[in-house]
N, C-alpha and C positions, 0 to 999 in steps of 0.2 A: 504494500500500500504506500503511496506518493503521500508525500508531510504537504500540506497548504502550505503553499507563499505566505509568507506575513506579506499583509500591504501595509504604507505607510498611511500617516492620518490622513495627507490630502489623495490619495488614489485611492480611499475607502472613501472619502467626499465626493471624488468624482463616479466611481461608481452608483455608490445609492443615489446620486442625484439621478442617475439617468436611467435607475431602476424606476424609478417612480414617474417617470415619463410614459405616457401613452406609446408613444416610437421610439423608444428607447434610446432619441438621442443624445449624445454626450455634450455637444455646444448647445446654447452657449454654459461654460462653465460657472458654478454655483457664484454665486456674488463673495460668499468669504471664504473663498478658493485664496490666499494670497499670493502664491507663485504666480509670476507675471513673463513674459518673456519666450526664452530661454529653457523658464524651468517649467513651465506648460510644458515646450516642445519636449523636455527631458519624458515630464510623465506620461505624457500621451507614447510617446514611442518607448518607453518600458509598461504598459498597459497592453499597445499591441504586439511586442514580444513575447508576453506573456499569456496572448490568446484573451484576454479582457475585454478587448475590446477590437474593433473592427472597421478597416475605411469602406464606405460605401458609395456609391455616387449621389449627387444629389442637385439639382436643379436651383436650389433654394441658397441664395450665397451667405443667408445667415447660419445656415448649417454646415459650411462649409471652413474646413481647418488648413486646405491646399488647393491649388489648383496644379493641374499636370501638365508635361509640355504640350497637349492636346486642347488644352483652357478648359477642359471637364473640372468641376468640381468636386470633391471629394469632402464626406460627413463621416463622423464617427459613430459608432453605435455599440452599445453593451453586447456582448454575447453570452450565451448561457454559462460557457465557463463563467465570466465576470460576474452575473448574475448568483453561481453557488459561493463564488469567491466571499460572495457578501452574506451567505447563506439563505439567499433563495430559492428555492426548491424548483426545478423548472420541472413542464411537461411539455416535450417537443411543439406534441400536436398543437397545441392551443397554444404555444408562441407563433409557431409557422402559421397560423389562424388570423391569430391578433394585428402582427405587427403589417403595419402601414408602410408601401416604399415611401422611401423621404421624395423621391422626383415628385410626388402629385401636388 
């Protein structure tokens, strides 16, 4: 059996924040997030190394954390792993049900 990652306090903030979103997404980040910068980009990219979380495309340039050399947008979104990280329970079907693409 694999030990849980410990998360630090703010990638346990960013997480739950975007468990409790209807479409699970990550931006914009929680207001007393106070890494700014630099250290967003840090956590965001040890989050998706970590399988936490996920770039998706998205339409919507408030959801968006990059654009690519293609000028597509790119939004972040919790995934199940992320979702147990924080310990909630998931069930497949009724996420793959629920969740909304960000393009609409």
């Amino acid at each position: 059996m694999t030990k849980p990652t410990p998360l630090s306090v703010a990638q346990a903030l960013i997480l739950s924040t975007a468990a409790q979103r209807p479409d699970h997404m990550v931006l914009p980040f929680p207001s007393s997030l106070r890494a700014r910068g630099a250290a967003q980009r840090h956590l965001v990219t040890s989050l998706i190394k970590l399988s936490f979380i996920e770039e998706v495309l998205t339409l919507l340039p408030a959801l968006s954390w990059r654009q690519d050399e293609q000028g597509l947008l790119h939004a972040l979104r919790i995934t199940d792993a992320g979702l147990a990280a924080i310990g909630i329970a998931v069930d497949p079907a009724v996420v793959a049900a629920a969740r909304p693409s960000p393009t609409c």
